[in-house]
N, C-alpha and C positions, 0 to 999 in steps of 0.2 A: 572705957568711956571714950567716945568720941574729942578730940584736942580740940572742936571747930565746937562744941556745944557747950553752956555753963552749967552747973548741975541742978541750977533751976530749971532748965530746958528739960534736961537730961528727966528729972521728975515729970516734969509735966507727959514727957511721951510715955514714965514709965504708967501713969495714973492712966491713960488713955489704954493700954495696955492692961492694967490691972480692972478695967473696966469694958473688958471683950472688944475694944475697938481699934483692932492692929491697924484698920484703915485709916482711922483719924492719926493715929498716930505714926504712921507712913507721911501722911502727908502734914502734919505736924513737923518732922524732920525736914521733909525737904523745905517746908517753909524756911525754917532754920536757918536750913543749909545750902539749899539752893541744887542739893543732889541730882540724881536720876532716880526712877521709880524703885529699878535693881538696887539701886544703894541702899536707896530706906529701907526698901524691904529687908537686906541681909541683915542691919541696924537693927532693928527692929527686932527679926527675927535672933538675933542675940542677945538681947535683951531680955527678952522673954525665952530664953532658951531653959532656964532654971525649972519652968512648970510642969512639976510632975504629975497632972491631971489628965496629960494626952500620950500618947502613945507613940513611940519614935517612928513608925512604920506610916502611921495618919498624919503626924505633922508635915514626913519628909514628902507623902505623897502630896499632901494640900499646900506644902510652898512650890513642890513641882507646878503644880496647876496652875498657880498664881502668876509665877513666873512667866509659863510658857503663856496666859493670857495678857498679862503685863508687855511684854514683848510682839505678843502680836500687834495690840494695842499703840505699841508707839511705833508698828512698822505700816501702820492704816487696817490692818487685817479684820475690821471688826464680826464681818461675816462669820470670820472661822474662829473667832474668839468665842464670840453666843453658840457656834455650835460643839466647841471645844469644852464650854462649860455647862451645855445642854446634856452633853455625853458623858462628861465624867460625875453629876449631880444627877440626874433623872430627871432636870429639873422640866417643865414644859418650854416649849419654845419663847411664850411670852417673858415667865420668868425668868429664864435666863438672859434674853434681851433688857426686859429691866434691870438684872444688875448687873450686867454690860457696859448700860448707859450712867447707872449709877457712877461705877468705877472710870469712867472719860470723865464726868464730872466731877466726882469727887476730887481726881489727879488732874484736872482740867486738861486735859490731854486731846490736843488736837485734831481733827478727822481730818484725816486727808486727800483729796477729792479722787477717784478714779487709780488709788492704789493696790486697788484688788491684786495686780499680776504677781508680783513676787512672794505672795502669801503662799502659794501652791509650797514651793522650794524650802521655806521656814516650816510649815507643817513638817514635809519629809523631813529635814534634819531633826525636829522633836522626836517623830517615831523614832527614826534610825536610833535618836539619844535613848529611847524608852526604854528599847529594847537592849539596847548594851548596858542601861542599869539595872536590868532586870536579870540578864545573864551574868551581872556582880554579884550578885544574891543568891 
């Protein structure tokens, strides 16, 4: 358990969690806490780590996703975030813009105006990460 949370908090994220909502309860924490999004999420994700309903190869993949959209997200990259999450979901273009926009509002997470350029760079060090996790395997 977290030192900075009391264990009424601590329940309350776990309830948001035992009720399919890691997002609320993402950002339940950082309300808390005052965290990073990274924070909550590992938080979070430890918490809920006990659930044997999912499969350690789906989970590990879908907090990759999260992460790697997460991050782009606080680095302005929203373009390659919907298309990051277009691609790894099937989902259509709309869709996956909608919970794009969802997740900036959910984490009220800033846009930040004409940051496209450095996204390029963070994409490549994902691949490059991708692919050297995949050659641990």
């Amino acid at each position: 358990m977290d030192s900075q949370l009391t264990d009424a908090q601590v329940d309350q994220i776990r309830k948001k969690i035992g009720d399919g909502r890691k997002l609320d309860a993402c950002k339940l924490y950082r309300g808390f806490t005052g965290s990073s999004l990274r924070e909550a999420k590992q938080f979070v994700d430890n918490l809920s780590s006990g659930d044997p309903s999912r499969s350690e190869a789906a989970e590990g993949s879908e907090e990759a996703l999260v992460e790697q959209i997460l991050d782009l997200l606080e680095a302005g990259c929203k373009l390659d975030a919907v298309r990051i999450y277009k691609d790894h979901t099937g989902k259509s273009i709309l869709e996956s813009k909608t919970f794009i926009e969802s997740l900036i509002d959910e984490f009220e997470i800033l846009e930040k105006p004409n940051s496209q350029s450095g996204c390029a760079g963070l994409i490549l060090i994902f691949v490059v990460w991708g692919f050297i996790l995949q050659s641990m395997l």
